[in-house]
VEXSE-168411 format. One record per residue: residue number from 1; residue in three letters; x, y, z of N, C-alpha, C in turn. Coordinates in Angstrom, 3 decimals, padded with zeros to 6 digits. Example, Ala and Ser with C-alpha at 12.3 -4.5 7.8 and 13.67 -1.06 7.14 Angstrom:
BEGIN
[rec 1, "ALA", [013.190, -005.690, 007.800], [012.300, -004.500, 007.800], [013.200, -003.300, 007.800]],
[rec 2, "SER", [012.850, -002.250, 007.080], [013.670, -001.060, 007.140], [012.900, 000.030, 007.870]],
***
This chain:
BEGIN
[rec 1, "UNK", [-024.934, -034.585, -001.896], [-023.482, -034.417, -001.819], [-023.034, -033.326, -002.782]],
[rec 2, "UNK", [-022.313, -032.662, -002.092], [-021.686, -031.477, -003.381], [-020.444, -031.799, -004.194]],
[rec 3, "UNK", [-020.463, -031.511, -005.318], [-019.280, -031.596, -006.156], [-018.412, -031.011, -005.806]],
[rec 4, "UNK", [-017.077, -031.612, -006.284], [-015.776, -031.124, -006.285], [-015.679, -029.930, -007.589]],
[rec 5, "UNK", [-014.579, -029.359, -007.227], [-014.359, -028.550, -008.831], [-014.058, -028.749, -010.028]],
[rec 6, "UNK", [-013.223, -029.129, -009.860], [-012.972, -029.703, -011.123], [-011.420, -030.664, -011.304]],
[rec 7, "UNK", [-011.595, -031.714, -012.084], [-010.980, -033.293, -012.355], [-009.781, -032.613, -013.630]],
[rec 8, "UNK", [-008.702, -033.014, -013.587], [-008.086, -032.739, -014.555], [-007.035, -034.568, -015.043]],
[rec 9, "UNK", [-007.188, -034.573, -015.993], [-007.279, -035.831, -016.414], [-005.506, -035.753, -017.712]],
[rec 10, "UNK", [-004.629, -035.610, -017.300], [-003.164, -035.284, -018.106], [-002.473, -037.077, -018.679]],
[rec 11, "UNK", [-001.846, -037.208, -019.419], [-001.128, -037.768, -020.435], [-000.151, -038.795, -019.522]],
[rec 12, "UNK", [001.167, -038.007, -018.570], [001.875, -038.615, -018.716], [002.587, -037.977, -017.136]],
[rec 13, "UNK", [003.551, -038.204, -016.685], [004.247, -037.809, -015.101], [004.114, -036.589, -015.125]],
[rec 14, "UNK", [005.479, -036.123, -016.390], [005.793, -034.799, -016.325], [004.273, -033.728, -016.747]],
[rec 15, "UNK", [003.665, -034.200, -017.227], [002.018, -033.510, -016.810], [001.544, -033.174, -015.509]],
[rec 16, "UNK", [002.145, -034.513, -014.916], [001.273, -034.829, -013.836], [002.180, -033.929, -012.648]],
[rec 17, "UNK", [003.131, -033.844, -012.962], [004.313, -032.777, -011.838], [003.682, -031.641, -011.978]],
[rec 18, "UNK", [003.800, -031.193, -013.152], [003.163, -029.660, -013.639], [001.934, -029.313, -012.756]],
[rec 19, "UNK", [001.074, -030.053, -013.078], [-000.228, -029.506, -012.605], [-000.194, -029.763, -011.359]],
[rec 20, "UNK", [000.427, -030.369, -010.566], [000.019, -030.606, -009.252], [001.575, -029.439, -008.661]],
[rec 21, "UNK", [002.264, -029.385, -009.216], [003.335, -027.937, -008.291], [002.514, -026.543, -009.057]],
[rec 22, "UNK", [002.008, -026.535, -009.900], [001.411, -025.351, -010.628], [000.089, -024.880, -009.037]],
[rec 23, "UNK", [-001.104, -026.066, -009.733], [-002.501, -025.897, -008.652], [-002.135, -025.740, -006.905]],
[rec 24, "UNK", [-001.167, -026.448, -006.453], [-000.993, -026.349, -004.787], [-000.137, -025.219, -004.737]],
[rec 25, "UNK", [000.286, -024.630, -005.643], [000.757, -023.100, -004.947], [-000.396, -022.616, -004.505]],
[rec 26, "UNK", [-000.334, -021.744, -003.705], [-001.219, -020.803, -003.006], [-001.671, -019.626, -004.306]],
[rec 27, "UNK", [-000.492, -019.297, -005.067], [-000.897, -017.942, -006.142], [-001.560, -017.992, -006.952]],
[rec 28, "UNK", [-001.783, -019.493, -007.230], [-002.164, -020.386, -008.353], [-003.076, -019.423, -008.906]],
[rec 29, "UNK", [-004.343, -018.945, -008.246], [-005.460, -018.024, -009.166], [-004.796, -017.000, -009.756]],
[rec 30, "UNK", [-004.221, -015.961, -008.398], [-003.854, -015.152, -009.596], [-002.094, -014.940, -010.708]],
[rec 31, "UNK", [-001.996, -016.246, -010.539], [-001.091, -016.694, -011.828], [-002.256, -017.223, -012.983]],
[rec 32, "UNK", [-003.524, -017.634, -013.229], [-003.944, -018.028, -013.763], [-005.033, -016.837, -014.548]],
[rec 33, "UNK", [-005.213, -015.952, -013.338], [-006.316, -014.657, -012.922], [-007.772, -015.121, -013.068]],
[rec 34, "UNK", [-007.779, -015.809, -012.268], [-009.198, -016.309, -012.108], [-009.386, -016.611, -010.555]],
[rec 35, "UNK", [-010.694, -017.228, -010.199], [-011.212, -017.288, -008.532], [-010.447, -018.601, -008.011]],
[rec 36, "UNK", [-010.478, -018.261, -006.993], [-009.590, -019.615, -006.229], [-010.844, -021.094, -006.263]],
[rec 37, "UNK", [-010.030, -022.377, -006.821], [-011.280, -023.314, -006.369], [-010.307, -024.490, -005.859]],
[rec 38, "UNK", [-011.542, -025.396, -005.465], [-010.546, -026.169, -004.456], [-009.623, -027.593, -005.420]],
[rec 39, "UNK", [-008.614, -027.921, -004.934], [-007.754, -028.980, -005.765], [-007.403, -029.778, -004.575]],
[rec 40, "UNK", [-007.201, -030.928, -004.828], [-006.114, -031.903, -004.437], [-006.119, -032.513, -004.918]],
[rec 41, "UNK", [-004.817, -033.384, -005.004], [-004.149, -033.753, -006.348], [-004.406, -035.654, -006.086]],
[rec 42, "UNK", [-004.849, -035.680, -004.475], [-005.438, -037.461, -004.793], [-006.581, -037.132, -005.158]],
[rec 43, "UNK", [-007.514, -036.246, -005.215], [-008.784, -036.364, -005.845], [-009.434, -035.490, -006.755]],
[rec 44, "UNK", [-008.461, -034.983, -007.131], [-008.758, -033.813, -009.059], [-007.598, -034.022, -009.337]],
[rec 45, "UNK", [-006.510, -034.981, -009.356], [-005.852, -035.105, -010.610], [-005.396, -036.611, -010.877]],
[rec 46, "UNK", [-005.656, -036.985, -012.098], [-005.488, -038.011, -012.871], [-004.428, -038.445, -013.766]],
[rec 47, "UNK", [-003.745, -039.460, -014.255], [-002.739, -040.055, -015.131], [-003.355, -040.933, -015.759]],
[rec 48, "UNK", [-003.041, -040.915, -016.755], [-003.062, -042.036, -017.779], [-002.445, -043.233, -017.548]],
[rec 49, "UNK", [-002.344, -043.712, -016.419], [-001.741, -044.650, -016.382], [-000.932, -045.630, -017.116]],
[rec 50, "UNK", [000.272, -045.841, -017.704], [001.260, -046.412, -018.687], [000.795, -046.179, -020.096]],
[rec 51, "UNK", [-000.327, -044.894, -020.628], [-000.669, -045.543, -021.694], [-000.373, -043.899, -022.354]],
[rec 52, "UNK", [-000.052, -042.827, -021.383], [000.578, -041.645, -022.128], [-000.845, -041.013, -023.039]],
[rec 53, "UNK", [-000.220, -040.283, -024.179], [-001.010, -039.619, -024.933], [-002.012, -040.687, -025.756]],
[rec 54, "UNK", [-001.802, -041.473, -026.134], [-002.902, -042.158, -027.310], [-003.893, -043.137, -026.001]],
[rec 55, "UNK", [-003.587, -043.441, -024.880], [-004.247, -043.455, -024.044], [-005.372, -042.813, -023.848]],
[rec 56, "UNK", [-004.531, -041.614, -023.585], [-005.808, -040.071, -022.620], [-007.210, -040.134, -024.540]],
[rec 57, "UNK", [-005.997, -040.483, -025.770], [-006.778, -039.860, -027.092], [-008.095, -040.976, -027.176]],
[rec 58, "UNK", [-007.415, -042.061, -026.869], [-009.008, -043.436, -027.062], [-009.458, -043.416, -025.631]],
[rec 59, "UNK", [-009.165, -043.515, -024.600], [-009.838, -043.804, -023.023], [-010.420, -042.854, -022.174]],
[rec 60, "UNK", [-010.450, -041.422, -022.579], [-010.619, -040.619, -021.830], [-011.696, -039.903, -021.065]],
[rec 61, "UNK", [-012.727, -040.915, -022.244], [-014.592, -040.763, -021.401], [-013.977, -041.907, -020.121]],
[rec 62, "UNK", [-013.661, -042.998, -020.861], [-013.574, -044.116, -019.331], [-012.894, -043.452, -018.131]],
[rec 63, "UNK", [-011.777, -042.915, -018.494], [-011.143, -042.201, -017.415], [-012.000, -041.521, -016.113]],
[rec 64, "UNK", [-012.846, -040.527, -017.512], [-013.966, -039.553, -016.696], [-014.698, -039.760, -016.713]],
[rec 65, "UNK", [-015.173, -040.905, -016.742], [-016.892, -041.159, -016.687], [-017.506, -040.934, -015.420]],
[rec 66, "UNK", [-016.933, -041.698, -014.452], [-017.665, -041.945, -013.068], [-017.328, -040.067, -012.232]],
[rec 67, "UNK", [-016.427, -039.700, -013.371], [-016.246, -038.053, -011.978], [-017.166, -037.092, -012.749]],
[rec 68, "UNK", [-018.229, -037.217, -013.450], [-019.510, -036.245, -014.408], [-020.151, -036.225, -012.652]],
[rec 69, "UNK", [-020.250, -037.259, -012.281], [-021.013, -037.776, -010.836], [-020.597, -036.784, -009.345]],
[rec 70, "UNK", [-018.965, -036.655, -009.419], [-018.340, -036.082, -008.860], [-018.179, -034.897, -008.506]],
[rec 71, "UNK", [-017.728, -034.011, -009.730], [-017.173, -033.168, -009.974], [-018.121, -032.250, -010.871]],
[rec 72, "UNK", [-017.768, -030.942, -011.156], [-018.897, -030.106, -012.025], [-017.858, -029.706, -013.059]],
[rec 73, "UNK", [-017.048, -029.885, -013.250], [-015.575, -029.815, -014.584], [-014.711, -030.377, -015.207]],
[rec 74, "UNK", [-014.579, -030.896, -015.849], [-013.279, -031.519, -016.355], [-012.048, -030.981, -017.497]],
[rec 75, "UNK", [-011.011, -031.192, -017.190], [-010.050, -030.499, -018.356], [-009.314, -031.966, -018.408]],
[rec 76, "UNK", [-009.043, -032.038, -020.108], [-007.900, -032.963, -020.445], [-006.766, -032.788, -020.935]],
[rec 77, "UNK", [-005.881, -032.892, -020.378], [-004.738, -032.074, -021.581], [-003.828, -033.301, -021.639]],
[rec 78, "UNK", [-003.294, -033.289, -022.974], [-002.554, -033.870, -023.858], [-001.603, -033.322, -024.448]],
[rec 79, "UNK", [-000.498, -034.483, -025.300], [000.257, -033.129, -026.027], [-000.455, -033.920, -027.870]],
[rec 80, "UNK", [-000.164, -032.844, -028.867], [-000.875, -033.018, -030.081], [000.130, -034.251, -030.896]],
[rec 81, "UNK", [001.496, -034.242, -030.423], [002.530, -034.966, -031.183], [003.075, -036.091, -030.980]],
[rec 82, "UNK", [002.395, -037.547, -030.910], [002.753, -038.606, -030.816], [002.789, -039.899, -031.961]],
[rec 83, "UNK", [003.137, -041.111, -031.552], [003.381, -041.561, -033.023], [001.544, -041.915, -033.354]],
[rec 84, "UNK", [001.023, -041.638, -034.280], [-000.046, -042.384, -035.041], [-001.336, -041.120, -034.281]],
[rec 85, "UNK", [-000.741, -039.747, -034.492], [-001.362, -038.742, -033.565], [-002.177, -038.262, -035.071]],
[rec 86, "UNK", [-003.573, -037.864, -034.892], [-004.736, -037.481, -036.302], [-004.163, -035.900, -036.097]],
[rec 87, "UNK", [-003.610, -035.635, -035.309], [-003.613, -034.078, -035.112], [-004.870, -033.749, -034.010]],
[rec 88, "UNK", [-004.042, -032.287, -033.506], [-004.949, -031.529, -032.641], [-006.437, -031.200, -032.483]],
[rec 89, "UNK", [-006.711, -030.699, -033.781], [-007.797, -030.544, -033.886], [-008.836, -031.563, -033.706]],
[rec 90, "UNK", [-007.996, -032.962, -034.431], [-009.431, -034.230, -034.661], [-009.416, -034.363, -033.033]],
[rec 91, "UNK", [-007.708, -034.396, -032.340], [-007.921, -035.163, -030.681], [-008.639, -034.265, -030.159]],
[rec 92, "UNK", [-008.813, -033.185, -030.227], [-010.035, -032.531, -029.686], [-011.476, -032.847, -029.770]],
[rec 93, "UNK", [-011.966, -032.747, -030.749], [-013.026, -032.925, -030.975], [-013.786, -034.689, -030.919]],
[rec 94, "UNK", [-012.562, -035.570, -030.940], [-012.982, -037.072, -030.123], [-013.355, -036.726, -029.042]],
[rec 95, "UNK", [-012.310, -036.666, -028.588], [-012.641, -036.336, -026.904], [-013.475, -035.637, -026.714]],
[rec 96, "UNK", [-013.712, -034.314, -027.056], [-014.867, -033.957, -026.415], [-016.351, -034.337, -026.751]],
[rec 97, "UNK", [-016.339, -034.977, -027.972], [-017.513, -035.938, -028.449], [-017.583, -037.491, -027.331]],
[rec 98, "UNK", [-016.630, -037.806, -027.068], [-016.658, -038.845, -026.535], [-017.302, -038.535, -024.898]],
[rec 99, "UNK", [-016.221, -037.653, -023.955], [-017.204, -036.527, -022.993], [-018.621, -037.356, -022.923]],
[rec 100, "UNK", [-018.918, -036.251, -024.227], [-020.635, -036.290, -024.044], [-020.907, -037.192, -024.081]],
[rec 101, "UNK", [-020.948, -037.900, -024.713], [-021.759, -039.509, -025.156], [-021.294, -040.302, -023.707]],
[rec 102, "UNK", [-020.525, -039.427, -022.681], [-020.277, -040.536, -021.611], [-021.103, -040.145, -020.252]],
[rec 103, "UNK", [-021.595, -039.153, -020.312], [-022.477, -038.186, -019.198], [-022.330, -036.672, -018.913]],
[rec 104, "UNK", [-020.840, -036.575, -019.426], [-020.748, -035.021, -019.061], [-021.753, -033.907, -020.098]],
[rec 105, "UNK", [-021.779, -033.178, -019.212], [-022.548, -031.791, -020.307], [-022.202, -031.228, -021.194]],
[rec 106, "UNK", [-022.669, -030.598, -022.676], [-021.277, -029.654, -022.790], [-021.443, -028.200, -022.024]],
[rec 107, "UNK", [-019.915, -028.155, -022.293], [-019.631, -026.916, -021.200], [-019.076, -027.213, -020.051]],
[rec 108, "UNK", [-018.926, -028.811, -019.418], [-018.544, -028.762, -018.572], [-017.381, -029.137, -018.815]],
[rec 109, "UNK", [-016.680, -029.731, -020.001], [-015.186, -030.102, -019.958], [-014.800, -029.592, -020.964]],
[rec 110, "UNK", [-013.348, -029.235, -021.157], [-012.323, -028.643, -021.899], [-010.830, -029.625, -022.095]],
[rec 111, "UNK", [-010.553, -029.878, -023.719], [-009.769, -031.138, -024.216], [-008.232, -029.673, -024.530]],
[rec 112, "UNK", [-007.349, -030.005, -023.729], [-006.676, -028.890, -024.321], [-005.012, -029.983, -025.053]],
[rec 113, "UNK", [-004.827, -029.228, -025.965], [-004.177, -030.570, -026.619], [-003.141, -028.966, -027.268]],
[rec 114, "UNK", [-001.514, -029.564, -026.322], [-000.791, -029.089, -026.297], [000.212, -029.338, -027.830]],
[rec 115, "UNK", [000.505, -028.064, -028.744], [001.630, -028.644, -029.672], [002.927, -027.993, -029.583]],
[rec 116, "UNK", [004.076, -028.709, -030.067], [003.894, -030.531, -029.829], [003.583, -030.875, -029.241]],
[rec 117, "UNK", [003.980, -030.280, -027.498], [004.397, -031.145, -026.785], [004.203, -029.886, -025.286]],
[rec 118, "UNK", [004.089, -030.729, -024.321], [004.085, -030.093, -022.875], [005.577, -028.861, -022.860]],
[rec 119, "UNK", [006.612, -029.270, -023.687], [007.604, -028.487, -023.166], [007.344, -027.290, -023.531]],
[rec 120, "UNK", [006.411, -026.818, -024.418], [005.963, -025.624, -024.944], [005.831, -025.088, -024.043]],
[rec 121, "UNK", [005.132, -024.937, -022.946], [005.335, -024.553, -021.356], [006.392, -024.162, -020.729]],
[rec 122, "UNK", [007.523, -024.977, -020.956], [008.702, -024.771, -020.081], [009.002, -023.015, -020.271]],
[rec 123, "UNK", [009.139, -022.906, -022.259], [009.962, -022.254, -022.381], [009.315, -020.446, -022.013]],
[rec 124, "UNK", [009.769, -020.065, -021.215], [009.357, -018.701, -020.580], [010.604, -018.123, -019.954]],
[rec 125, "UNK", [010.102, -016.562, -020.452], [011.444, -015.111, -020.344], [011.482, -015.332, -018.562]],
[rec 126, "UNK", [012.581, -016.139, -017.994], [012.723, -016.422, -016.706], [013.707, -016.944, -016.583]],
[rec 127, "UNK", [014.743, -016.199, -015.636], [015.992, -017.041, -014.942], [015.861, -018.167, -014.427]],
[rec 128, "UNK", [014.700, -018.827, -014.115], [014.471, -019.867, -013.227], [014.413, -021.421, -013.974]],
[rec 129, "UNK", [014.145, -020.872, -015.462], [014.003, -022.199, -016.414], [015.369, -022.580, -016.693]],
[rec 130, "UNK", [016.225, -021.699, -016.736], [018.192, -021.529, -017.021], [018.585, -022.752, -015.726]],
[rec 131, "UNK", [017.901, -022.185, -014.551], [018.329, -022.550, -013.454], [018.126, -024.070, -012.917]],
[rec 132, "UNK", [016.911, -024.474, -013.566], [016.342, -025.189, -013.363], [016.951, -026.792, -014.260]],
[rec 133, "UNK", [017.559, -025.941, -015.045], [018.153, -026.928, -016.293], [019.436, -027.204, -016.128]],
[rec 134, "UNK", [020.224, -026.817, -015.311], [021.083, -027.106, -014.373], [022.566, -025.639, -015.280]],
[rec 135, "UNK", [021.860, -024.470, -015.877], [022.247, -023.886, -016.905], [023.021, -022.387, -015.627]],
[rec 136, "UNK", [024.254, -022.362, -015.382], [024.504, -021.622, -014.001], [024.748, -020.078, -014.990]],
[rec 137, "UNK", [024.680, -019.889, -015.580], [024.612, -018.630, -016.530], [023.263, -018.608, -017.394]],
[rec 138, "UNK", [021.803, -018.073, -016.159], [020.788, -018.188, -016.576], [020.467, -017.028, -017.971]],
[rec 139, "UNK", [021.447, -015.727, -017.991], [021.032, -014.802, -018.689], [021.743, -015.649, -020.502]],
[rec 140, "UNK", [022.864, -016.461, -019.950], [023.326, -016.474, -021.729], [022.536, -018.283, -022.292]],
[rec 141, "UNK", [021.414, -018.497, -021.946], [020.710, -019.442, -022.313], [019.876, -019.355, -023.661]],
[rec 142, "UNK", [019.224, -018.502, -023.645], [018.872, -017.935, -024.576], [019.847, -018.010, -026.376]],
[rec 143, "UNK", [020.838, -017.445, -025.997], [021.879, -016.898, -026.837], [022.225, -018.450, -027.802]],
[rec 144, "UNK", [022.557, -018.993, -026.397], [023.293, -020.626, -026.774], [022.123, -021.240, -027.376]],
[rec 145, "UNK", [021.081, -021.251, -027.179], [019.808, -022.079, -027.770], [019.779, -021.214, -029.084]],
[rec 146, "UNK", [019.761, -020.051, -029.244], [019.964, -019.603, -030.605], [021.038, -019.469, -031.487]],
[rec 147, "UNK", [022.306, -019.738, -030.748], [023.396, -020.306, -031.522], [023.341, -021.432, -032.117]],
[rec 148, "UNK", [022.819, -022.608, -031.728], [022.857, -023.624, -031.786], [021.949, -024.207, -032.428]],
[rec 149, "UNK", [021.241, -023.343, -032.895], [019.753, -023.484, -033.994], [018.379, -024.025, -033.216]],
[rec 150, "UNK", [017.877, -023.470, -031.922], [017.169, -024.375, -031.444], [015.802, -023.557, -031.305]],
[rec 151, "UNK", [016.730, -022.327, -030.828], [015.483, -020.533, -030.729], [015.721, -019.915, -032.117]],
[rec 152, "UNK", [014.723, -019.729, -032.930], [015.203, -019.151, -033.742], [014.859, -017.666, -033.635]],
[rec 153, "UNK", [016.040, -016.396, -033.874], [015.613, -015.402, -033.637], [014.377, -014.681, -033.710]],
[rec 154, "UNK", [013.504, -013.908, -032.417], [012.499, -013.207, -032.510], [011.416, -014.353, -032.635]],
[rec 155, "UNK", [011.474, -015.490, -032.089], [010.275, -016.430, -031.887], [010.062, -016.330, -030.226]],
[rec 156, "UNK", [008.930, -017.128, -029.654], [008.763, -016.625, -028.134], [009.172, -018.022, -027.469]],
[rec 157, "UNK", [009.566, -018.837, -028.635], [010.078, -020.521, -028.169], [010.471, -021.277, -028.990]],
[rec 158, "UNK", [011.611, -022.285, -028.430], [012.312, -023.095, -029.533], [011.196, -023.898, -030.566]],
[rec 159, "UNK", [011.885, -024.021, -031.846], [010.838, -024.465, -032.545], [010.372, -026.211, -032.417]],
[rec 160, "UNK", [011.611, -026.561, -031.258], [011.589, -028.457, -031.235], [011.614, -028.319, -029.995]],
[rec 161, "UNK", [010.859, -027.845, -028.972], [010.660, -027.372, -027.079], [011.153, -028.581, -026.467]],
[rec 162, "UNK", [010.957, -029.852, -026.939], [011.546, -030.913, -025.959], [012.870, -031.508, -026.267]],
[rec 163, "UNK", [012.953, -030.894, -027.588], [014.618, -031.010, -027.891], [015.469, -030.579, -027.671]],
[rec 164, "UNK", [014.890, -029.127, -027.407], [015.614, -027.814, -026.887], [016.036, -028.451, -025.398]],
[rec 165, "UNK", [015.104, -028.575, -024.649], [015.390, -028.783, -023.170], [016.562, -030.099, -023.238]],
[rec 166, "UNK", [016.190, -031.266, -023.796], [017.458, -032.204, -023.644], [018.515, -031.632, -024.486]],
[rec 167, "UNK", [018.455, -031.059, -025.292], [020.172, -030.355, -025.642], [020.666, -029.692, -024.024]],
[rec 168, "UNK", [020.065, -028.615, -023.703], [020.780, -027.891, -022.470], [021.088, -028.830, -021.376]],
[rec 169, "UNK", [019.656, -030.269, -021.380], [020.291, -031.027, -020.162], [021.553, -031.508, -020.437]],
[rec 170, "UNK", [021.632, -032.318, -021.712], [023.034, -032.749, -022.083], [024.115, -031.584, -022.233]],
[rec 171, "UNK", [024.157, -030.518, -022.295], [025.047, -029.392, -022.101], [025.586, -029.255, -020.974]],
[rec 172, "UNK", [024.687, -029.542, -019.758], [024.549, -029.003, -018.494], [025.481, -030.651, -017.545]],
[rec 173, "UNK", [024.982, -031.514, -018.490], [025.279, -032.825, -017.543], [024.682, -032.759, -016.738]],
[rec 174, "UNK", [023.027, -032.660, -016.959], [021.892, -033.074, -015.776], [021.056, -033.901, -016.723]],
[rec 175, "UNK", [020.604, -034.725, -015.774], [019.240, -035.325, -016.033], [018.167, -035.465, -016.359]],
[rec 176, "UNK", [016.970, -035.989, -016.999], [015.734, -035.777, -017.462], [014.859, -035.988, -016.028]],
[rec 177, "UNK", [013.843, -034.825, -015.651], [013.433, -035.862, -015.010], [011.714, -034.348, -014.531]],
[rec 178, "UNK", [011.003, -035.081, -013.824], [009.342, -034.132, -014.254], [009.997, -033.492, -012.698]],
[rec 179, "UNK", [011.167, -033.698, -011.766], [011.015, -032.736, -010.679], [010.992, -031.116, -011.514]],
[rec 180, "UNK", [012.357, -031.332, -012.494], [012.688, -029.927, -012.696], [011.888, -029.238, -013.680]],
[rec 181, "UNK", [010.614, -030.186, -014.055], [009.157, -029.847, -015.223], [008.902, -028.647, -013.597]],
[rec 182, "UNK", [008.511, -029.254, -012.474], [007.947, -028.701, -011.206], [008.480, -027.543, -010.959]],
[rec 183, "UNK", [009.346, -027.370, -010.694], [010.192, -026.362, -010.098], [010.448, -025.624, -010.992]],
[rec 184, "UNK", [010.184, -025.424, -011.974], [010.230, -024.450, -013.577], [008.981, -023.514, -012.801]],
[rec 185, "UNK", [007.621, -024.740, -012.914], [006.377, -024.133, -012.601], [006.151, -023.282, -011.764]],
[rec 186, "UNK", [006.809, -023.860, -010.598], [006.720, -023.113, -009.174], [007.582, -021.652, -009.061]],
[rec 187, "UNK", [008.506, -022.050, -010.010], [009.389, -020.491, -009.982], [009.010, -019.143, -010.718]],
[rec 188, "UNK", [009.212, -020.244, -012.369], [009.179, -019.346, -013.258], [007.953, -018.065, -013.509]],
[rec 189, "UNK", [007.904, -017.241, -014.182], [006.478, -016.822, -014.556], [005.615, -017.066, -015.162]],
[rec 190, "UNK", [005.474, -018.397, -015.581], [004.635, -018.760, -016.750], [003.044, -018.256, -016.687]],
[rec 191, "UNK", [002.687, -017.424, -015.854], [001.564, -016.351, -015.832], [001.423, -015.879, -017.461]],
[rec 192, "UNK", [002.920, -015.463, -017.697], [003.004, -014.633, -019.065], [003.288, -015.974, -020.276]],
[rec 193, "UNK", [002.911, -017.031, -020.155], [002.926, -017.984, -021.139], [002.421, -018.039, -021.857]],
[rec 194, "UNK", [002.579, -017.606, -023.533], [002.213, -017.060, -024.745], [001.746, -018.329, -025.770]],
[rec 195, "UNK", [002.096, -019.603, -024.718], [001.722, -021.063, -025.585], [-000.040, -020.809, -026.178]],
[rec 196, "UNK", [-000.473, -021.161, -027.146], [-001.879, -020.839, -027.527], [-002.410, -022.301, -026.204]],
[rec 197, "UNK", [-001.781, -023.210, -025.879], [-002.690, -024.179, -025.627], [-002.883, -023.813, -023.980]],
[rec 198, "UNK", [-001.362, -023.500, -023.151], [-002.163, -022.728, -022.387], [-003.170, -021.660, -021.928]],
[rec 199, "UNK", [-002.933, -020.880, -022.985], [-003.827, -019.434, -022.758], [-005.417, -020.169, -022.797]],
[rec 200, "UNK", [-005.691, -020.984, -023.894], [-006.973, -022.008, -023.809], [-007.328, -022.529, -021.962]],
[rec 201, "UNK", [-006.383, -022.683, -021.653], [-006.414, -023.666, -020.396], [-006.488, -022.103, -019.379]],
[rec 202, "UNK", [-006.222, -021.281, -019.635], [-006.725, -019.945, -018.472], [-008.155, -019.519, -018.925]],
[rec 203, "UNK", [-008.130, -019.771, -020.235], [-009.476, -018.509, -020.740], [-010.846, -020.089, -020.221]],
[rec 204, "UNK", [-010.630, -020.970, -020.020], [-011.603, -021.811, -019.649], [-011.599, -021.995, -017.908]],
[rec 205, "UNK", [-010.517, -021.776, -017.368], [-010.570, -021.936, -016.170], [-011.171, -020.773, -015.492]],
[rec 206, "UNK", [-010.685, -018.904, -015.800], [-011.712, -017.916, -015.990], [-012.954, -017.645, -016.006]],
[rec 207, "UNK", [-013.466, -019.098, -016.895], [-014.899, -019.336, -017.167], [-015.370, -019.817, -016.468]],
[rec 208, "UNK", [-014.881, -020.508, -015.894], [-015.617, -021.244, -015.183], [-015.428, -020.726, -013.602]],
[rec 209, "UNK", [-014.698, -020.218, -013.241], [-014.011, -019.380, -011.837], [-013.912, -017.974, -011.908]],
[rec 210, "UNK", [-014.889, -017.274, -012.420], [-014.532, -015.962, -012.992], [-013.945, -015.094, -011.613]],
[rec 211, "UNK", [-013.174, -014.409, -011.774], [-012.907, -013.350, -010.222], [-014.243, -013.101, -009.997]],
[rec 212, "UNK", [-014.085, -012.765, -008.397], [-015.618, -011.865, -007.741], [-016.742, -012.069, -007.746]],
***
């Protein structure tokens, strides 16, 4: 039987929106710039089921144990900032210690452990994140997040990303909710996403899918 490509194993919904409106675009590779491989989201993508980040941080060989069998890849992503969180670095290196000791190879999985937080993502030079936030003056978003102490001038993102976003929702009188995590993805350019934890999550997917 041949393996699938690769299992991606995320934290929490709004993870779970992301990666699955991100991967079923069609552009997906070259938003990522790497080779096209195959996804679907009932059988390469995973939730943590009610247990969020400190979940994915203690369970995440169990998660992936039985898809080493499956699949020839795995990525985990997390975010680094929760309550009773060791930091990034240690949740990395559990997990990917744990990985091994559960069947996978190394090399075949990648622990990418987002700080703080997933919204680090959102924030990208795009009318569509304004839009998305229910913000109908996508160009003066910016301005107001740095009025308001949230962007601080000449940074590439608010310094509190998930605080930032519920200030504008409550500005906006919209809602929280992982559709408009999706539709950020699907619009925006986050190709050019300067987050260190994504660029990790291209320069491994590259690797493993190199073009050509």
């Amino acid at each position: 039987m041949s393996k699938r490509d690769c299992v991606f194993l995320v934290a929490d919904t709004n993870m779970e929106t992301v990666f699955k409106a991100f991967l079923t675009d069609p552009a997906f590779p070259d938003r990522l710039e790497c080779a096209a491989f195959g996804f679907n989201p009932a059988q390469d993508l995973l939730k943590a089921a009610g247990r969020a980040d400190p979940g994915v941080y203690a369970q995440a060989h169990e998660y992936l144990r039985s898809y080493s069998v499956t699949h020839r890849y795995a990525v985990v992503v997390l975010d680094a900032e929760w309550s009773g969180s060791p930091g990034a670095e240690q949740i990395r290196e559990k997990i990917q210690g744990d990985l091994c000791r559960s069947g996978w190879a190394e090399g075949q999985t990648e622990t990418i452990v987002i700080e703080p937080e997933l919204e680090s993502w959102i924030w990208v030079e795009s009318p569509q994140v304004g839009r998305a936030l229910g913000w109908k003056d996508a160009t003066g978003l910016r301005e107001w997040l740095e009025a308001e102490g949230w962007w601080p001038a000449g940074a590439d993102k608010p310094t509190r990303p998930k605080e930032a976003v519920e200030a504008v929702l409550e500005k906006t009188g919209k809602s929280r909710s992982s559709a408009r995590y999706g539709k950020i993805v699907r619009e925006a350019s986050i190709k050019h996403c300067n987050d260190p934890a994504f660029r990790e999550l291209k320069t491994v997917l590259q690797r493993w899918f190199p073009k050509g």
